[in-house]
PyMOL Python script that loads the backbone (N, CA, C, O; Angstrom):
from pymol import cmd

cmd.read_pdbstr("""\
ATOM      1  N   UNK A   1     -48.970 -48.318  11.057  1.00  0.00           N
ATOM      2  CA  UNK A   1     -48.534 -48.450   9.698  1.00  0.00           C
ATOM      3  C   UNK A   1     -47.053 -48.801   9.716  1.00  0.00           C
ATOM      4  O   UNK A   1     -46.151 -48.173  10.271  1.00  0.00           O
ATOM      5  N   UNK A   2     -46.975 -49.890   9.025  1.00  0.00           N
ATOM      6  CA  UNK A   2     -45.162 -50.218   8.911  1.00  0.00           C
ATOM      7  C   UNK A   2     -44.923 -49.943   7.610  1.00  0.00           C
ATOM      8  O   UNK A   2     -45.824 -50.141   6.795  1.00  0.00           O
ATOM      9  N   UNK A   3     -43.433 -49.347   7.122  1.00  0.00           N
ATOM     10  CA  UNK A   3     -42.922 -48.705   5.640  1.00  0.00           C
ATOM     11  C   UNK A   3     -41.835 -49.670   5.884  1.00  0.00           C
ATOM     12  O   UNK A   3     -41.251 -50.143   6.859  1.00  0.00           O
ATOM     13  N   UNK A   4     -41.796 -49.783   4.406  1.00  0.00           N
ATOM     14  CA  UNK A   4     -40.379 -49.713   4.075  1.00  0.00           C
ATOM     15  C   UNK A   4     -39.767 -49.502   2.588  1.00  0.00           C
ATOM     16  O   UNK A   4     -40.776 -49.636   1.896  1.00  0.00           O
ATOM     17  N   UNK A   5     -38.885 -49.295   1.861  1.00  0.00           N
ATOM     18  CA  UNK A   5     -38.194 -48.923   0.478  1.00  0.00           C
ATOM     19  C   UNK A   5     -37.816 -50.341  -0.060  1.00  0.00           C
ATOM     20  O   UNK A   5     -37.754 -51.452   0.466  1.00  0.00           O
ATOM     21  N   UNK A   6     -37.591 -49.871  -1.292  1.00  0.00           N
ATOM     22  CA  UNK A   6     -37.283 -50.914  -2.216  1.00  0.00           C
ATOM     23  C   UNK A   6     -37.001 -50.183  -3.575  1.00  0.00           C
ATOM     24  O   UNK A   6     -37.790 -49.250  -3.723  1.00  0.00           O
ATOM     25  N   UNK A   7     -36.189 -50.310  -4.525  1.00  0.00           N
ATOM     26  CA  UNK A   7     -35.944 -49.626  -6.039  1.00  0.00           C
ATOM     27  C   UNK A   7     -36.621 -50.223  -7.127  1.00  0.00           C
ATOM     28  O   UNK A   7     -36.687 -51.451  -7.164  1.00  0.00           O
ATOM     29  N   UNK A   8     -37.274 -49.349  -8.259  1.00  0.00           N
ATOM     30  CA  UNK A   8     -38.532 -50.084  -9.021  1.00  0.00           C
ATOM     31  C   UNK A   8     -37.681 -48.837  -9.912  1.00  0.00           C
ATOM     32  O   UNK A   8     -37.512 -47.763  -9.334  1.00  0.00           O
ATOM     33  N   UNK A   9     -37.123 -49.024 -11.414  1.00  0.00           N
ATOM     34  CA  UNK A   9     -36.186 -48.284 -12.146  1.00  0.00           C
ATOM     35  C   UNK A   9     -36.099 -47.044 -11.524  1.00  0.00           C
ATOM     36  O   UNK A   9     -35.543 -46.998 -10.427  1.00  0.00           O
ATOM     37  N   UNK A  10     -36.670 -45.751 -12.162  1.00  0.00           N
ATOM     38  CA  UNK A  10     -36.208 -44.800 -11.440  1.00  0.00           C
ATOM     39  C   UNK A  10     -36.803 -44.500 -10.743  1.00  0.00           C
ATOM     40  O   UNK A  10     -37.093 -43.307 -10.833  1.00  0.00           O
ATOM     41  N   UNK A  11     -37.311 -45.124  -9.788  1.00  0.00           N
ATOM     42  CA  UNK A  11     -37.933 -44.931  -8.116  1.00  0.00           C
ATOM     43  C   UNK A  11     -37.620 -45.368  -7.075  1.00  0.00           C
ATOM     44  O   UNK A  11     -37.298 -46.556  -7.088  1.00  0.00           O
ATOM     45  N   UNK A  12     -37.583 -44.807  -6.053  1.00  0.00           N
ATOM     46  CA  UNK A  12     -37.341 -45.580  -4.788  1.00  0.00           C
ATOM     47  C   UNK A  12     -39.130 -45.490  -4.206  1.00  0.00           C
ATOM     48  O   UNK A  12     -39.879 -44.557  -3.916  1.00  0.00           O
ATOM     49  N   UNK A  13     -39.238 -46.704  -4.233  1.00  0.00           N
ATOM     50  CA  UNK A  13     -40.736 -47.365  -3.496  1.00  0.00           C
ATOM     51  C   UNK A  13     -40.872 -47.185  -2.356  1.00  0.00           C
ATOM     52  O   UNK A  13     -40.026 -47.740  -1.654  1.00  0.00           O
ATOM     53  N   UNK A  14     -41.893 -46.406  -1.674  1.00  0.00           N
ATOM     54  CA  UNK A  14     -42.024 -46.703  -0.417  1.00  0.00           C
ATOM     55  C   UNK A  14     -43.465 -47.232  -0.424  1.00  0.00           C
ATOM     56  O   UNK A  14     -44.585 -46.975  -0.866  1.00  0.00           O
ATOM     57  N   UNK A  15     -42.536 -48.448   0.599  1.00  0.00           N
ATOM     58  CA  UNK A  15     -44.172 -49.139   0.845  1.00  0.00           C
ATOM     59  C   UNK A  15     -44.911 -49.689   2.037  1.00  0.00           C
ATOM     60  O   UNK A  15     -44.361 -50.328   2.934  1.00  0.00           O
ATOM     61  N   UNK A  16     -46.375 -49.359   1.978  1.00  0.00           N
ATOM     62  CA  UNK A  16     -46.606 -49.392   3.249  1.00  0.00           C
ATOM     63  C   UNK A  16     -47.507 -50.354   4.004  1.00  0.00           C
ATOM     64  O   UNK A  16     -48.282 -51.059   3.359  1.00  0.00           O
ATOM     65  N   UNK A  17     -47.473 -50.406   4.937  1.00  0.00           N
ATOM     66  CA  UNK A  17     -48.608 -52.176   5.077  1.00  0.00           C
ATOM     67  C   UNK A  17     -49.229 -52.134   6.769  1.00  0.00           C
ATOM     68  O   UNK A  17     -48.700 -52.375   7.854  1.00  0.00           O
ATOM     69  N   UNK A  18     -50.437 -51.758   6.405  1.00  0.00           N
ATOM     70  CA  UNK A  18     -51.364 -51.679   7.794  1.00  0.00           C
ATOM     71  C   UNK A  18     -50.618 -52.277   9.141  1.00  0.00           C
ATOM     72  O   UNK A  18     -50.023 -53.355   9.146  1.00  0.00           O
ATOM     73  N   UNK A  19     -50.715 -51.627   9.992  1.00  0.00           N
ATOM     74  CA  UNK A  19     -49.993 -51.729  11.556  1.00  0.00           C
ATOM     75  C   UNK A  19     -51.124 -53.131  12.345  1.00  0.00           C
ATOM     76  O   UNK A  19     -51.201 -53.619  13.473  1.00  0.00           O
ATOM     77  N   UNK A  20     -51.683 -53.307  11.328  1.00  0.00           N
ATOM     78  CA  UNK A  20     -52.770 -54.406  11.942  1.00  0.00           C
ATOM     79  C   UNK A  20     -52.398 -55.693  11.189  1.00  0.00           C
ATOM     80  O   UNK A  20     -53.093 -56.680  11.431  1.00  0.00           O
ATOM     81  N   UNK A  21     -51.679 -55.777  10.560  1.00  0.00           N
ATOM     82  CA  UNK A  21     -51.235 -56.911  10.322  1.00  0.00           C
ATOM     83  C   UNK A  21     -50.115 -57.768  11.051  1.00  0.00           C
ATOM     84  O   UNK A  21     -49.848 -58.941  10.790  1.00  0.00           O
ATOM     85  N   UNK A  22     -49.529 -57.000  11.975  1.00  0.00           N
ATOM     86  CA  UNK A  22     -48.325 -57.193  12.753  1.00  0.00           C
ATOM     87  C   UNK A  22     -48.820 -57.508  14.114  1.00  0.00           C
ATOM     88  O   UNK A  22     -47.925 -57.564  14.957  1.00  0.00           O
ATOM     89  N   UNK A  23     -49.919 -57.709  14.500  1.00  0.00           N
ATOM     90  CA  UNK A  23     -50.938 -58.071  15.469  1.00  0.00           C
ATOM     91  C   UNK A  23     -50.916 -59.717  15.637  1.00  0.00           C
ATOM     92  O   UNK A  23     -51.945 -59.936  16.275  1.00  0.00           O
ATOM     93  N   UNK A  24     -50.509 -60.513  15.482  1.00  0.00           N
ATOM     94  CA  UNK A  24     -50.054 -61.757  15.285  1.00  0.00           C
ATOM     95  C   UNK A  24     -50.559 -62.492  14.224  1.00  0.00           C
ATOM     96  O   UNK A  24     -50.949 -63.643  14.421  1.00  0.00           O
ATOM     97  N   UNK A  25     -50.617 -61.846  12.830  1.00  0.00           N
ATOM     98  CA  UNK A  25     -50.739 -62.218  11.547  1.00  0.00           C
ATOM     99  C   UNK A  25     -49.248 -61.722  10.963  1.00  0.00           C
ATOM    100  O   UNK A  25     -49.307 -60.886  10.061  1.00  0.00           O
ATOM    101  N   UNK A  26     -48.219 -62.059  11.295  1.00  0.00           N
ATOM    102  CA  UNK A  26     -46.956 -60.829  10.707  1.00  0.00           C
ATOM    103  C   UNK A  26     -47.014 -62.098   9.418  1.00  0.00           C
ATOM    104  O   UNK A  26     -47.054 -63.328   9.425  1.00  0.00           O
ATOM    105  N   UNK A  27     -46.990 -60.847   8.181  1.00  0.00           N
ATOM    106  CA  UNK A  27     -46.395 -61.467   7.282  1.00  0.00           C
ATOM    107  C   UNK A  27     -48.306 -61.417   6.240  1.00  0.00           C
ATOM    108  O   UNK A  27     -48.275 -61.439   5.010  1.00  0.00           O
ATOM    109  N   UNK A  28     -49.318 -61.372   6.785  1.00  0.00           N
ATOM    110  CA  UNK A  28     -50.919 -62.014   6.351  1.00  0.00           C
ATOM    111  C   UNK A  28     -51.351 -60.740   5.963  1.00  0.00           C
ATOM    112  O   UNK A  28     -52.181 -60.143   6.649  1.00  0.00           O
ATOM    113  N   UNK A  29     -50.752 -60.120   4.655  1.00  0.00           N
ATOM    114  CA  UNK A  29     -50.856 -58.800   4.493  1.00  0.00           C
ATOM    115  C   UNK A  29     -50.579 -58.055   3.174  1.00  0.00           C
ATOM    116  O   UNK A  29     -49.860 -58.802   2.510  1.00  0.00           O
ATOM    117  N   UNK A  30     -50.791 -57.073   2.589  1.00  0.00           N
ATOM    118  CA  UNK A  30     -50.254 -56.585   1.556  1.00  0.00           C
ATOM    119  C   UNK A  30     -49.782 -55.273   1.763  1.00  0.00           C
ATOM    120  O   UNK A  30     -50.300 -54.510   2.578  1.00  0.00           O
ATOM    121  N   UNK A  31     -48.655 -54.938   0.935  1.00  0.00           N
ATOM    122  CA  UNK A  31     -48.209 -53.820   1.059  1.00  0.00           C
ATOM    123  C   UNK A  31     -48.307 -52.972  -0.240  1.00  0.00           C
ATOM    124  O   UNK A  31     -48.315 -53.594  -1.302  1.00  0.00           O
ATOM    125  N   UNK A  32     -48.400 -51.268  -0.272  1.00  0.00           N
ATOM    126  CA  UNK A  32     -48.809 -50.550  -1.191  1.00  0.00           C
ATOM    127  C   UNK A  32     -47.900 -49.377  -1.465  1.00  0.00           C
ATOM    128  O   UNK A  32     -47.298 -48.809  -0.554  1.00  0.00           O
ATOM    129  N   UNK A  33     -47.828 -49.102  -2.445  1.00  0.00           N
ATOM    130  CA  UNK A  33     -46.419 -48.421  -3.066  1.00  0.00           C
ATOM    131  C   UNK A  33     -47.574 -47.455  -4.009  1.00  0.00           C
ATOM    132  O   UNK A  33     -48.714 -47.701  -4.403  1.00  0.00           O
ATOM    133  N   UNK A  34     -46.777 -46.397  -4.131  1.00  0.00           N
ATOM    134  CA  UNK A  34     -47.521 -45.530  -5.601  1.00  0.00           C
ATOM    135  C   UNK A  34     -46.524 -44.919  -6.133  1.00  0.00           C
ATOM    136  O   UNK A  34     -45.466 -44.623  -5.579  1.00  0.00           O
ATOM    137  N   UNK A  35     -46.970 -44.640  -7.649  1.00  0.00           N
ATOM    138  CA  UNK A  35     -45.771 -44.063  -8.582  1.00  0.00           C
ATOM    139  C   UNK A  35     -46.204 -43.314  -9.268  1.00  0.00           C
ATOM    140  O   UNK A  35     -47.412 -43.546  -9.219  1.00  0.00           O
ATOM    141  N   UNK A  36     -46.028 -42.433  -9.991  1.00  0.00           N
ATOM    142  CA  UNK A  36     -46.818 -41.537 -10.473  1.00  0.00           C
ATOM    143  C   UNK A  36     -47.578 -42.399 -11.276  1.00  0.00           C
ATOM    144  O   UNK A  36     -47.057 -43.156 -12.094  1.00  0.00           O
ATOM    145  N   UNK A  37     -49.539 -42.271 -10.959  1.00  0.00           N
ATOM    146  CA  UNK A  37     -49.856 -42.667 -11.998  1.00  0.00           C
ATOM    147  C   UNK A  37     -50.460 -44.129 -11.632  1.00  0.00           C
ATOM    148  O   UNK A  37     -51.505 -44.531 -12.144  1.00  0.00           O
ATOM    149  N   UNK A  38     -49.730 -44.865 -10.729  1.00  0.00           N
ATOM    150  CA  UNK A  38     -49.718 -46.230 -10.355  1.00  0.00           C
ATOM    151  C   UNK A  38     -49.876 -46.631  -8.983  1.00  0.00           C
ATOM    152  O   UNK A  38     -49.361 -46.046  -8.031  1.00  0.00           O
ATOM    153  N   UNK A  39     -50.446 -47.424  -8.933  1.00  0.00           N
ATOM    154  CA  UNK A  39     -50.798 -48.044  -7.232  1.00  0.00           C
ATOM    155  C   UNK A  39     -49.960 -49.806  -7.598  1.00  0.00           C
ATOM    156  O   UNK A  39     -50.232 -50.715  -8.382  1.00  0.00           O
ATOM    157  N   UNK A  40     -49.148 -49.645  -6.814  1.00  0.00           N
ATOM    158  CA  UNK A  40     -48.345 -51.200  -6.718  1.00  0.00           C
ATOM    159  C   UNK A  40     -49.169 -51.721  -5.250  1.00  0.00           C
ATOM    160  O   UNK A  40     -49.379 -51.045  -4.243  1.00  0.00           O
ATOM    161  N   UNK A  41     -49.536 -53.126  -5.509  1.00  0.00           N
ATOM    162  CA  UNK A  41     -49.830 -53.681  -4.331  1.00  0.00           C
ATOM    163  C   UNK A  41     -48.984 -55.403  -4.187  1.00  0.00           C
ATOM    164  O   UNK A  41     -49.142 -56.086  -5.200  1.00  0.00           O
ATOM    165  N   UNK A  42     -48.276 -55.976  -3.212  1.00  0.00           N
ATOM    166  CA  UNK A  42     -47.377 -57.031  -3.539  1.00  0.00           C
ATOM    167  C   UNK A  42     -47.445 -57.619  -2.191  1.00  0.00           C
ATOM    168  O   UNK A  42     -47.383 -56.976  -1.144  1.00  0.00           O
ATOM    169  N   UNK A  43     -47.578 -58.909  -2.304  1.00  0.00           N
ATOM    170  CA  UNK A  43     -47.677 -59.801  -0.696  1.00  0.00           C
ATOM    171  C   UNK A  43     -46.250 -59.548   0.025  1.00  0.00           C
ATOM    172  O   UNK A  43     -45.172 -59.408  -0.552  1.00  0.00           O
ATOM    173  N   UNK A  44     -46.550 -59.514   1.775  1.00  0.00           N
ATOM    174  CA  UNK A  44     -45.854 -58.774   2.129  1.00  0.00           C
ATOM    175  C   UNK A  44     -45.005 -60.199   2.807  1.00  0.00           C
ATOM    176  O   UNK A  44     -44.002 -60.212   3.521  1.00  0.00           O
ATOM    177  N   UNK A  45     -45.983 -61.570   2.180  1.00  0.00           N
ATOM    178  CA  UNK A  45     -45.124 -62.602   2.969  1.00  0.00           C
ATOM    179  C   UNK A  45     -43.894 -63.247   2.168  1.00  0.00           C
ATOM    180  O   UNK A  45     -42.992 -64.021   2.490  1.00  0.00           O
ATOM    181  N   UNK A  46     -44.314 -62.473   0.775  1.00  0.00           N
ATOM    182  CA  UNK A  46     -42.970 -62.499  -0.426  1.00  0.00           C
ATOM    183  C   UNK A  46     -42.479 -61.842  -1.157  1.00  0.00           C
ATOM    184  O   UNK A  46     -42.158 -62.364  -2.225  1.00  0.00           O
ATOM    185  N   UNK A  47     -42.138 -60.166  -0.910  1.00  0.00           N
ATOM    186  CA  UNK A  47     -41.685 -59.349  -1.318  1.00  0.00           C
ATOM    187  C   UNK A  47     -40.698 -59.326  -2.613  1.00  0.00           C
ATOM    188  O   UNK A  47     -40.282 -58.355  -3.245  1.00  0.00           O
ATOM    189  N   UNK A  48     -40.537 -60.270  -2.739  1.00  0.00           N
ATOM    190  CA  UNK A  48     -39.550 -60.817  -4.110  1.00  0.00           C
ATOM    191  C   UNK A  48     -40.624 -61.019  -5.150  1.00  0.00           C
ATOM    192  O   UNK A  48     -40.043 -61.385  -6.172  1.00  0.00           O
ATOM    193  N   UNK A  49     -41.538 -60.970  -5.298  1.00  0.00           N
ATOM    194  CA  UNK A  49     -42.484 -61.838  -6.105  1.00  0.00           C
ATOM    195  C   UNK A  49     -42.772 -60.856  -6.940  1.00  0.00           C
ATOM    196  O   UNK A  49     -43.196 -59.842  -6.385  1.00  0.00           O
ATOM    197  N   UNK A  50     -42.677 -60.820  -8.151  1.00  0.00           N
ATOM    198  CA  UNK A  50     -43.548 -59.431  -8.744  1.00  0.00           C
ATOM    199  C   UNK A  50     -44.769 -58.965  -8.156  1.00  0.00           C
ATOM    200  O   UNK A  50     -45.417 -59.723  -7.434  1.00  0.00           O
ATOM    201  N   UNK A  51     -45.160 -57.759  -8.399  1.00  0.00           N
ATOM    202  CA  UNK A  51     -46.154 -57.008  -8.004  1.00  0.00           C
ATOM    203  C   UNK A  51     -47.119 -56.693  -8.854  1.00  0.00           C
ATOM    204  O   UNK A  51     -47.030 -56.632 -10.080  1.00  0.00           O
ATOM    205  N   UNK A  52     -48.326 -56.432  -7.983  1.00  0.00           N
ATOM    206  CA  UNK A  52     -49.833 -55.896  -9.443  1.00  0.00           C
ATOM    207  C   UNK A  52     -49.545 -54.780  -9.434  1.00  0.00           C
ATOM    208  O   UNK A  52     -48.902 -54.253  -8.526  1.00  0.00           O
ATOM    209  N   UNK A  53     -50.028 -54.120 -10.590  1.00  0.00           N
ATOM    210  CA  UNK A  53     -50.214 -52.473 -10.583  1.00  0.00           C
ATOM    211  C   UNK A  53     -51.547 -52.152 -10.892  1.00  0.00           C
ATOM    212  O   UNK A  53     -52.226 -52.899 -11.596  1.00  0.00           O
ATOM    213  N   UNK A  54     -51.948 -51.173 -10.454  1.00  0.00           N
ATOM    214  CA  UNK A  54     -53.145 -50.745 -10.664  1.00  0.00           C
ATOM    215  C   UNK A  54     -53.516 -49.093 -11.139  1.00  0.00           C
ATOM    216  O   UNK A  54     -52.683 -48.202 -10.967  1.00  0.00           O
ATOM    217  N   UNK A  55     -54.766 -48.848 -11.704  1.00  0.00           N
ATOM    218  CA  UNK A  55     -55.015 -47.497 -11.895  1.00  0.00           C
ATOM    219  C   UNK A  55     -55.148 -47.053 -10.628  1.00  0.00           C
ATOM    220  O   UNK A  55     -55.652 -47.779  -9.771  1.00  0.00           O
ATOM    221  N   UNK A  56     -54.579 -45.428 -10.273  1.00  0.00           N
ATOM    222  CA  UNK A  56     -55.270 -45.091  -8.994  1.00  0.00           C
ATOM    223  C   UNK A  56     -57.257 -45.052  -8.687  1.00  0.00           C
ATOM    224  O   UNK A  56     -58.028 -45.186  -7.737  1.00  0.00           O
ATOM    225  N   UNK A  57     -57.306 -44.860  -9.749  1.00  0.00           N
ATOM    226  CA  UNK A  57     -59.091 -44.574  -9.809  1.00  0.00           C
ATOM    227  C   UNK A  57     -59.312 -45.940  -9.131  1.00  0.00           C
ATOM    228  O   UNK A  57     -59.765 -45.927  -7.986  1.00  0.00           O
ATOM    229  N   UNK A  58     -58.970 -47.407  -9.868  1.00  0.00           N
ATOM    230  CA  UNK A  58     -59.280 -48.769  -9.579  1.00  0.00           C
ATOM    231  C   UNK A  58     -58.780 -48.918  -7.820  1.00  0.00           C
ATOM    232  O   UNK A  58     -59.662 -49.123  -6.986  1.00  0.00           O
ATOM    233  N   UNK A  59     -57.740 -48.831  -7.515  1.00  0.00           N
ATOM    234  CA  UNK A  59     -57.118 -48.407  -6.219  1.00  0.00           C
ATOM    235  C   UNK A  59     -58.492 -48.242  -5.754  1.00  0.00           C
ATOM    236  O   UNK A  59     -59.266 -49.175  -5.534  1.00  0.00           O
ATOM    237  N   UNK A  60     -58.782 -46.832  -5.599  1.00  0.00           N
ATOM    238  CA  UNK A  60     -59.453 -46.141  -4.679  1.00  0.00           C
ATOM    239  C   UNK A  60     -61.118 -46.779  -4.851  1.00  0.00           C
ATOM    240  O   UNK A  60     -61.945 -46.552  -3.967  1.00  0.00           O
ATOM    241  N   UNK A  61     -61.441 -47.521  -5.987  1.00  0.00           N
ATOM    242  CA  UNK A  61     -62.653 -47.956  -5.695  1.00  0.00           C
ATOM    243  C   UNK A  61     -62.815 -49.638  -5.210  1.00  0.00           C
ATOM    244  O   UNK A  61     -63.835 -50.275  -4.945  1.00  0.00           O
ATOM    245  N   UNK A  62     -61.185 -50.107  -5.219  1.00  0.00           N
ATOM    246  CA  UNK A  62     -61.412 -51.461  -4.473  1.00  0.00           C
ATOM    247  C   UNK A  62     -61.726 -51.039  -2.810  1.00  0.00           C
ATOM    248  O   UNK A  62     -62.664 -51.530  -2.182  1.00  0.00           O
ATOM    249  N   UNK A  63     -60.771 -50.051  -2.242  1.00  0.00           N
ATOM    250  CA  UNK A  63     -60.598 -49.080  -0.927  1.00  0.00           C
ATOM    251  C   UNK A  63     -62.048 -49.371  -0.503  1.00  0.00           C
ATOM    252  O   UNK A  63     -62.487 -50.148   0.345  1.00  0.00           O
ATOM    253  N   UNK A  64     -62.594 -48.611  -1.250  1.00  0.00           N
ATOM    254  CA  UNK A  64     -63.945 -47.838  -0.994  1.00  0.00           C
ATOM    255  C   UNK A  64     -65.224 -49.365  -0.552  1.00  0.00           C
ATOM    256  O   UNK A  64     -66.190 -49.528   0.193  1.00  0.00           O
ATOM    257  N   UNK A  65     -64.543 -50.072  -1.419  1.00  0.00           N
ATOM    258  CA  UNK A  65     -65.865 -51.070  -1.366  1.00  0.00           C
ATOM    259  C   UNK A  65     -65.292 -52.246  -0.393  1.00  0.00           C
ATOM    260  O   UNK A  65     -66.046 -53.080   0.108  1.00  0.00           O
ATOM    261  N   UNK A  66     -63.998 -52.231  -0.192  1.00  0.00           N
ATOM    262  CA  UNK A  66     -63.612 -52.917   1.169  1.00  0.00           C
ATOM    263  C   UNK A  66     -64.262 -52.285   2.273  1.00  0.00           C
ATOM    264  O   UNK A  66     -65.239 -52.776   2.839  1.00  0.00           O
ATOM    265  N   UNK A  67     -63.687 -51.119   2.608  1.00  0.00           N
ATOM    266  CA  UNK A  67     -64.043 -50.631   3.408  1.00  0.00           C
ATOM    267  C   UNK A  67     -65.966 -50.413   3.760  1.00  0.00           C
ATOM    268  O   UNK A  67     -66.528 -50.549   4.847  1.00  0.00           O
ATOM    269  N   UNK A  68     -66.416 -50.149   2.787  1.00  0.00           N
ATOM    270  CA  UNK A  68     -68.220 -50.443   2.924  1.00  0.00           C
ATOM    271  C   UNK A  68     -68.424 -51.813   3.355  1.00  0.00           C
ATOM    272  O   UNK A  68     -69.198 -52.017   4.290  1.00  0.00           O
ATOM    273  N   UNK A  69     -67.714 -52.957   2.684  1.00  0.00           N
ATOM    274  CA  UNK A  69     -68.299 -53.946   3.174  1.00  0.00           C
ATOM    275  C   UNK A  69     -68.055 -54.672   4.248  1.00  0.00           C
ATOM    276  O   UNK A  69     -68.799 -55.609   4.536  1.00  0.00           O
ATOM    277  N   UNK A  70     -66.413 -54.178   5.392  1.00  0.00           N
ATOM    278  CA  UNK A  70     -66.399 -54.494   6.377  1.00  0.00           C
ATOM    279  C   UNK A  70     -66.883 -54.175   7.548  1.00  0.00           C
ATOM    280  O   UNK A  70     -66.607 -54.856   8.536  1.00  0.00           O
TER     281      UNK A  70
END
""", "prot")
cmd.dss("prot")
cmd.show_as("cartoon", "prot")
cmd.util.cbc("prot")
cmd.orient("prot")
């Protein structure tokens, strides 16, 4: 797992992005932040770019059905 911070108003973001992407895809990846309340997910090959937000519930059932279907 690779982290790193970033400021989102009164938060400092930490965000984090599978250790399997750095496998010689660096950069072919997304990274995930939470806030109270919120799941941020934002490409990790353009960190400048605005970000999605999501419900955690929605979060955890994209998770769920990635993970079943790989």
């Amino acid at each position: 797992m690779n982290c790193g911070t970033s400021a989102q108003g009164d938060f400092e973001l930490f965000w984090i992005k599978s250790s399997y992407s750095s496998n010689g895809n660096e950069g072919d990846c997304v990274e995930v932040a939470a806030v109270p309340g919120t799941v941020l997910v934002r490409d990790s090959k353009d960190i400048h770019r605005p970000h999605l937000a999501h419900a955690p519930h929605a979060w955890a059932a994209f998770v769920a059905h990635a993970a079943h279907a790989a």
